[in-house]
N, C-alpha and C positions, 0 to 999 in steps of 0.2 A: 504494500500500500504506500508506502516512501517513497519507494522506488517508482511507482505512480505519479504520484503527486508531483518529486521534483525534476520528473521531466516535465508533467505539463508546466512547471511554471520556470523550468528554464525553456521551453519557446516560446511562453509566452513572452518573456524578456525577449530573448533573442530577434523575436519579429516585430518588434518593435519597431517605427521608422528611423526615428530619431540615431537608436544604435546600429542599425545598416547603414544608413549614409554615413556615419565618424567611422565603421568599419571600411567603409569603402574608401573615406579620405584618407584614414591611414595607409592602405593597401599601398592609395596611387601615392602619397608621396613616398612611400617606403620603397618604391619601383623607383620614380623620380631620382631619390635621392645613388637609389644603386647605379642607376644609369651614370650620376654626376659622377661615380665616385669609381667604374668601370673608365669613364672618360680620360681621369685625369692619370690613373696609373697605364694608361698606354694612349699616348694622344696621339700616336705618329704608327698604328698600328693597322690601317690602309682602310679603316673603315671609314665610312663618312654617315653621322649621326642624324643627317636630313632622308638618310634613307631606309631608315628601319632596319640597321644594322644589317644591310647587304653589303659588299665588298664594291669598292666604286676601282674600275682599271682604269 
């Protein structure tokens, strides 16, 4: 019966809107910030970051 209970009221947090969107802002800036930080340890590393990290020749 606990085990009942606090699933239903961990989705009901969960579905919540408010904490999906600050889930979702963190996501992207946590992507964001990996991309900056993929960037600056190899800058000269033939990628070009306007293209979705394809290989530009």
């Amino acid at each position: 019966m606990k085990l009942i209970f606090s699933s239903l009221v961990a989705i009901f947090v969960l579905s919540s809107c408010n904490t999906m969107v600050g889930l979702g802002r963190d996501t992207r800036l946590l992507g964001e910030n990996l991309e900056k930080t993929a960037e600056k340890s190899a800058p000269n590393s033939g990628y070009d970051s306007g293209t979705s990290g394809a290989p530009v020749y």
